[in-house]
MIMIDO-972038 format. One record per residue: y negated, x, z negated of N, C-alpha, C in turn; residue in one letter. Coordinates in steps of 0.001 Angstrom, whole numbers. Example, Ala and Ser with C-alpha at 12.3 -4.5 7.8 and 13.67 -1.06 7.14 Angstrom:
<<5690 13190 -7800> <4500 12300 -7800> <3300 13200 -7800> "A">,
<<2250 12850 -7080> <1060 13670 -7140> <-30 12900 -7870> "S">,
// end
This chain:
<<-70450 133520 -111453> <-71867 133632 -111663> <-72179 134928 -112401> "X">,
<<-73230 135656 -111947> <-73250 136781 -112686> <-75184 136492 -112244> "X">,
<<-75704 137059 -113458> <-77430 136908 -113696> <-77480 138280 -114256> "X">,
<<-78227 139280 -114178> <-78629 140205 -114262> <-80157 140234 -114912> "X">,
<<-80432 141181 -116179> <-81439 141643 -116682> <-81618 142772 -117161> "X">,
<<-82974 143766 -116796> <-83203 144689 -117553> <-84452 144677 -118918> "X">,
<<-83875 144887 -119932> <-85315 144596 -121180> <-85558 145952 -121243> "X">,
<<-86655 145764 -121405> <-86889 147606 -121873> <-87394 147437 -123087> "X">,
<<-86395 147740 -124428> <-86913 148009 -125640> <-87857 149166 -126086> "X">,
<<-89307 148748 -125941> <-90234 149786 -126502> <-91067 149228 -127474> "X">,
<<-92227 149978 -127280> <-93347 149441 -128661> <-93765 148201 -128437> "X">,
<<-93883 147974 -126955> <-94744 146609 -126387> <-93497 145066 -126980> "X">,
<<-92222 145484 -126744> <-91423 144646 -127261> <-91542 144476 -129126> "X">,
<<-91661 145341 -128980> <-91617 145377 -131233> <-92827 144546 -131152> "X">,
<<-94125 144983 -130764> <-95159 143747 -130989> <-94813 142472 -130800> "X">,
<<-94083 142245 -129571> <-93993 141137 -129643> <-92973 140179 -130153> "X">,
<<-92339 140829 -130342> <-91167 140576 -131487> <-92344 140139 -133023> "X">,
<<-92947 141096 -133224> <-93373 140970 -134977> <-94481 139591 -134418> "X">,
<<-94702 139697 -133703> <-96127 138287 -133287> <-95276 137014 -133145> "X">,
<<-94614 137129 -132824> <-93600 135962 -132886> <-92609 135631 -134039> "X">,
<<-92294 136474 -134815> <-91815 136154 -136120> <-93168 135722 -137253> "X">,
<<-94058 136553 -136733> <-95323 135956 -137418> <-95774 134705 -137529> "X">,
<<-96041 133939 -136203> <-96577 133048 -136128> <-95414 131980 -136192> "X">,
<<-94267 132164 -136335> <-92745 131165 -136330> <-93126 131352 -137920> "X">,
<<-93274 132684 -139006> <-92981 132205 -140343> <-94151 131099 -140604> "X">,
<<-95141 131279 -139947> <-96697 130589 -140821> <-96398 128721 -140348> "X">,
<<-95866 128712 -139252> <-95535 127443 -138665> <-94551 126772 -139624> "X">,
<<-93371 127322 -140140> <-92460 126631 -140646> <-92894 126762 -142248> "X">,
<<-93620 127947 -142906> <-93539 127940 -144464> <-95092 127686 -144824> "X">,
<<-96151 127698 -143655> <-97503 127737 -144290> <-98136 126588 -144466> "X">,
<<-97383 125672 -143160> <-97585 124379 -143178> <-97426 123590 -144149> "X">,
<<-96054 123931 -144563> <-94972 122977 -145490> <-96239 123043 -147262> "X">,
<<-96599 124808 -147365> <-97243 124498 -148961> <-98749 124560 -148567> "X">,
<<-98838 124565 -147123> <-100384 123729 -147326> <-100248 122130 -147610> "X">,
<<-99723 121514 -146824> <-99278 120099 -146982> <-99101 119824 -148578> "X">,
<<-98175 120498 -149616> <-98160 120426 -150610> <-99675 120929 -151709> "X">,
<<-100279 121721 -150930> <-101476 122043 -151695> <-102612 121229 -151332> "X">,
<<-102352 120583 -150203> <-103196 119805 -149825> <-103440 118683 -150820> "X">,
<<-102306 117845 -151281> <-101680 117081 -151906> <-102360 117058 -153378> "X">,
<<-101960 118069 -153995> <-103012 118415 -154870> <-104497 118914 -154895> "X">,
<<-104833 118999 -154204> <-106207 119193 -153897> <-106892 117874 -154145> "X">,
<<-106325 117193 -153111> <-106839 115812 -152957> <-106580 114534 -154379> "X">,
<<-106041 115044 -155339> <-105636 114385 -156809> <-106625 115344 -157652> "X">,
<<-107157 116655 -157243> <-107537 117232 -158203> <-109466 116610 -157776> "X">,
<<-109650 116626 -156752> <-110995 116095 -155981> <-111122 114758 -157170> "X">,
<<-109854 113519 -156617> <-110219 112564 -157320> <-110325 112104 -158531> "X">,
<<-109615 113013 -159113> <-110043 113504 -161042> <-110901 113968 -161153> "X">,
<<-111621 114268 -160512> <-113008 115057 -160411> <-113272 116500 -160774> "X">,
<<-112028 117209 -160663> <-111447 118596 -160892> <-112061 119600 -160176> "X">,
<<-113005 119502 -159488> <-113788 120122 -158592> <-113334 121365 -158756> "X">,
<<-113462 122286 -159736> <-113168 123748 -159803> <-111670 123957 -159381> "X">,
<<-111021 123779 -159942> <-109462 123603 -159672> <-109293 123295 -158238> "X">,
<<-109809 122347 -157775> <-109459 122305 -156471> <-109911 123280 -155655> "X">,
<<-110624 124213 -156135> <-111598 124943 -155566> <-110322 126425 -155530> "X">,
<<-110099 126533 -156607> <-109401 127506 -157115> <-108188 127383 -156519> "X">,
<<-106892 125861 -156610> <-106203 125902 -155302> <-106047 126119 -153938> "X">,
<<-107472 125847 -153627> <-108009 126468 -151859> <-107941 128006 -152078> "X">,
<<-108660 128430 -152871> <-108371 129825 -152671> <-107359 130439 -152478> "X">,
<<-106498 130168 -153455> <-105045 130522 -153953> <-104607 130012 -152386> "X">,
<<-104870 129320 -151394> <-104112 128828 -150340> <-104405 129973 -149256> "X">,
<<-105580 130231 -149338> <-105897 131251 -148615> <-105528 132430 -148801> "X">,
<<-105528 132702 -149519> <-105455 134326 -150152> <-103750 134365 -149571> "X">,
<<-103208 133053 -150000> <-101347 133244 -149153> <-101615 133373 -147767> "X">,
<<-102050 132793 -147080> <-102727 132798 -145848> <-102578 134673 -145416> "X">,
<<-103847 134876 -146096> <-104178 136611 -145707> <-103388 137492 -145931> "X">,
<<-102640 136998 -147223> <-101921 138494 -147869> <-100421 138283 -147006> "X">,
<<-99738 137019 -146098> <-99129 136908 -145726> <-99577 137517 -143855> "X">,
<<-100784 137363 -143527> <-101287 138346 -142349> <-101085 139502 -142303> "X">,
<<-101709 140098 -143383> <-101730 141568 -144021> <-100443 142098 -144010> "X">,
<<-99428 141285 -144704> <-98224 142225 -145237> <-97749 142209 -143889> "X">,
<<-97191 140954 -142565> <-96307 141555 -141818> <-97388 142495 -141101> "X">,
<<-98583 143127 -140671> <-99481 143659 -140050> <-99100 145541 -140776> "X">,
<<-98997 145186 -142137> <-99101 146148 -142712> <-96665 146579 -142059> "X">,
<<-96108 145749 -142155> <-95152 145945 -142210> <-94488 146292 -140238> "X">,
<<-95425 145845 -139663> <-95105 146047 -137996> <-95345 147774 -137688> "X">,
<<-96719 147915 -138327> <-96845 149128 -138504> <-96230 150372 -138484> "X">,
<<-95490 150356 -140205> <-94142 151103 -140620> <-93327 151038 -139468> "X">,
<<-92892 149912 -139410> <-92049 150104 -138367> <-92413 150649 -137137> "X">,
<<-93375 150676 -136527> <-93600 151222 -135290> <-93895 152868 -135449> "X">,
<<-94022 153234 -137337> <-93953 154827 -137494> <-92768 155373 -137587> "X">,
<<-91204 154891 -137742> <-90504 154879 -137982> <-89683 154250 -136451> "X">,
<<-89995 153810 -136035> <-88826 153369 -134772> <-88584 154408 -133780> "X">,
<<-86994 154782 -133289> <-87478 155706 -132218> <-87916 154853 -131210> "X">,
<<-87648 153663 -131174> <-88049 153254 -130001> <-89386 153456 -129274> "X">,
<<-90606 154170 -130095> <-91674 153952 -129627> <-91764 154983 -128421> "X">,
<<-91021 156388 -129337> <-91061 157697 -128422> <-90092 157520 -127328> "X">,
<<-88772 157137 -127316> <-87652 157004 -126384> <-87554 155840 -126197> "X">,
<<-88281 154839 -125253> <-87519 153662 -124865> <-86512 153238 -124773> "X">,
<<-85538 152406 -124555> <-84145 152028 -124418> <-84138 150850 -123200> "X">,
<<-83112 150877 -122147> <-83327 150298 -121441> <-81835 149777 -121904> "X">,
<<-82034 147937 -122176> <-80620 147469 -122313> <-80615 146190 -120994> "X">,
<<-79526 146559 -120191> <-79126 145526 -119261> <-77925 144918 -119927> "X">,
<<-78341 143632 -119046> <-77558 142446 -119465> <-77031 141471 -118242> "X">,
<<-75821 141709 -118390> <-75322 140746 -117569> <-74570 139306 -117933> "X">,
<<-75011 138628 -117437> <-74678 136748 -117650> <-73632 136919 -117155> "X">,
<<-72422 135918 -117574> <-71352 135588 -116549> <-71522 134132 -117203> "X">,
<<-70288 133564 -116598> <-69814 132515 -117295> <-69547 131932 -118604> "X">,
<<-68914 132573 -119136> <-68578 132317 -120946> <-68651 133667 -121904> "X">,
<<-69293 135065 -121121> <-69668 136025 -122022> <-70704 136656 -121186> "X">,
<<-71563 137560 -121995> <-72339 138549 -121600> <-72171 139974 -122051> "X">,
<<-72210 140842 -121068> <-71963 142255 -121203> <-73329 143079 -121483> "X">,
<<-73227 143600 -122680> <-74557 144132 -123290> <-74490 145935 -123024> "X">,
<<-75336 146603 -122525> <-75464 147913 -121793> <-76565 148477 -122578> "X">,
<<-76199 149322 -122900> <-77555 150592 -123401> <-76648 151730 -123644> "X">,
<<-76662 152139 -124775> <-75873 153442 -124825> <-74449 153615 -124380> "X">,
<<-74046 152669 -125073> <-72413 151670 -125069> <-72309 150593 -124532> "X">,
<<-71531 149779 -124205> <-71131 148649 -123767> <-70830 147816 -124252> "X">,
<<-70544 146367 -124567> <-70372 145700 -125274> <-70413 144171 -124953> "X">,
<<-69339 143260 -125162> <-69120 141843 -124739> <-69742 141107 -125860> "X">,
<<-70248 140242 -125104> <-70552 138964 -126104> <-70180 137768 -125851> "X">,
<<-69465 137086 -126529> <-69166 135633 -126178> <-69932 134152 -126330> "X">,
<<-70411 133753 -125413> <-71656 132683 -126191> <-71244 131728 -127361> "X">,
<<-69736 132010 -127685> <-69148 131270 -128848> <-69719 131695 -129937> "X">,
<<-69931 133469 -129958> <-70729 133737 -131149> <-71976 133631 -131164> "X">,
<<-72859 133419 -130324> <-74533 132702 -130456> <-74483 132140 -131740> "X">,
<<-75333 132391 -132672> <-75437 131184 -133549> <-76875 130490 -133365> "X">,
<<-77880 131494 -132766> <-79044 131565 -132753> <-79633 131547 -130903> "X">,
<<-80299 130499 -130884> <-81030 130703 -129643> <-82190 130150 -129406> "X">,
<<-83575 130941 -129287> <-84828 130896 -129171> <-85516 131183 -127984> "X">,
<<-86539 130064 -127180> <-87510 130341 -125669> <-88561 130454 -126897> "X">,
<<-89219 131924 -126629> <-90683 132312 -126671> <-91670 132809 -125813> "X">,
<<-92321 132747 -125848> <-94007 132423 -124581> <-93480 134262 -123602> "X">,
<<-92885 135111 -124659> <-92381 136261 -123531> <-90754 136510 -123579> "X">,
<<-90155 136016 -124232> <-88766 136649 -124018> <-87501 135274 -125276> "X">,
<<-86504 135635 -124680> <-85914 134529 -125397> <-84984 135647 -126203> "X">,
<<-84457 134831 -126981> <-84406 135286 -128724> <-82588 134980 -128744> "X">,
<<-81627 135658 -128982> <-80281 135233 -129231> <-79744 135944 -130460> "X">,
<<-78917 135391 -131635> <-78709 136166 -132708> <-77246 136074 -132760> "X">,
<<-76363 136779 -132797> <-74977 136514 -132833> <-74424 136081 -134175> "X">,
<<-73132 136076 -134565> <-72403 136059 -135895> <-72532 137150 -136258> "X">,
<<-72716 137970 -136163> <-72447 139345 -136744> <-74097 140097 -137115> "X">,
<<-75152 138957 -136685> <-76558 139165 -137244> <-77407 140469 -136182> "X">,
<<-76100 140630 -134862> <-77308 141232 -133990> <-78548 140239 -133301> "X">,
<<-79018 140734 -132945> <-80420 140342 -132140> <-80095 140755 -130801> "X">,
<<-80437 140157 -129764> <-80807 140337 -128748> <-81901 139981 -128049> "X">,
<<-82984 140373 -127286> <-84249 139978 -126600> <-84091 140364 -125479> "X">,
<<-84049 139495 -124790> <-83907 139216 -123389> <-85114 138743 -122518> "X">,
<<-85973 139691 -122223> <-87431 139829 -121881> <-87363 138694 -120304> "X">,
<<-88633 138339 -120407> <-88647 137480 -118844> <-89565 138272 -117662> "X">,
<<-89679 139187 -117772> <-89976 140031 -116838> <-88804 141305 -116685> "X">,
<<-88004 141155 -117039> <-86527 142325 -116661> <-85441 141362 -115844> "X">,
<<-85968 139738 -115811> <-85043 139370 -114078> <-85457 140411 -112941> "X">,
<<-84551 140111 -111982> <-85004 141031 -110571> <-86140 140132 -109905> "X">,
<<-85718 139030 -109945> <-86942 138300 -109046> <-86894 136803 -110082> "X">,
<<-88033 136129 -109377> <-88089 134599 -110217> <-86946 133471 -110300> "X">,
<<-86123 133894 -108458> <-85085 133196 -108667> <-84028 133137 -109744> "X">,
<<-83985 134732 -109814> <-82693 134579 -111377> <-83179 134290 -111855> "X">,
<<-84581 134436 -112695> <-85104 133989 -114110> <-85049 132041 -113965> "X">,
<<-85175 131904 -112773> <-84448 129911 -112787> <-83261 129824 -113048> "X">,
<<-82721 130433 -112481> <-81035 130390 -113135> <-80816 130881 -114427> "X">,
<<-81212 131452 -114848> <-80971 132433 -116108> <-81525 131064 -117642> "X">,
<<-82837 130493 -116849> <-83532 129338 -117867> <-82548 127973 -117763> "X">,
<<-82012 127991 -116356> <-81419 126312 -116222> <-79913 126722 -116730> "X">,
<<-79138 127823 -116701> <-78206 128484 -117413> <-78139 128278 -119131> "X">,
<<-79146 128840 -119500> <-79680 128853 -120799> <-79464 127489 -121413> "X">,
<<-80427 126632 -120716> <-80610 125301 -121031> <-79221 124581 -121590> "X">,
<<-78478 124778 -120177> <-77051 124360 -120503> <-76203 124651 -121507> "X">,
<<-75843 125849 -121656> <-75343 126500 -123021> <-75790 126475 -123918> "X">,
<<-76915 127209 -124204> <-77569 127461 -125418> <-78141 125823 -126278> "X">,
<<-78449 125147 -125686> <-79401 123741 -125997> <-78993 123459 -127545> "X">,
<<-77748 123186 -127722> <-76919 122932 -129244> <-77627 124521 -130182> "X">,
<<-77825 125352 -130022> <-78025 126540 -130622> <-79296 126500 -130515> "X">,
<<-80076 126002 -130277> <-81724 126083 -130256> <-81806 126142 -131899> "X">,
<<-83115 126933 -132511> <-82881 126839 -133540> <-84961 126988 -133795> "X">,
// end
């Protein structure tokens, strides 16, 4: 079995890379201390703490914004600073069986033993090795829709334990 992909690492990928780490941090950490601020809110209401509770909403928000702001402010930098914006990088990837061969400048094997990390997002799926590389594996760099079925029902199979 061999599945074939081309990603083209440019600016359009960094966005969507930072929009998706964005909205993954607010899901897993914004929830968790709203839920907890919620909590108190609703003890400070029924003490009749009105201001305080008032003042915790804020304080909830303001994490809210300044947590918008900073990665907005921080995608930025990076996109002044990446070469990727000026020189694209085109990395192909080839599937086999029990490794993948990673192509851009150099070459390079990967074994799905070292996956530790594996993520489906709304444009590209997400793989992090042991060694803390990244890979993005875009769903528009299959050749046609058929691989991208194989490539997802592939995925499924392997990766499923590594979903993270």
């Amino acid at each position: 079995m061999e599945i074939h992909n081309k990603t083209l690492y440019d600016k359009n990928l960094i966005l969507s890379y930072n929009n998706y780490y964005l909205s993954s941090y607010i899901k897993k950490n914004f929830v968790v201390i709203s839920a907890i601020s919620a909590v108190f809110i609703i003890y400070m209401m029924i003490i009749q703490e009105w201001w305080y509770a008032l003042l915790l909403f804020g304080i909830l928000v303001f994490y809210l914004l300044l947590t918008y702001f900073m990665q907005k402010l921080t995608t930025k930098r990076i996109l002044k600073r990446s070469p990727l914006v000026e020189q694209p990088v085109l990395q192909t990837y080839i599937f086999k069986d029990n490794e993948m061969e990673v192509t851009n400048i150099n070459s390079i094997i990967v074994r799905y033993t070292d996956i530790v990390k594996f993520k489906v997002t709304k444009e590209f799926y997400f793989m992090q090795s042991i060694d803390k590389k990244t890979y993005i594996v875009d769903y528009n760099g299959f050749d046609n829709e058929v691989e991208a079925q194989k490539f997802a029902e592939f995925a499924q199979k392997t990766f499923m334990k590594k979903r993270k």
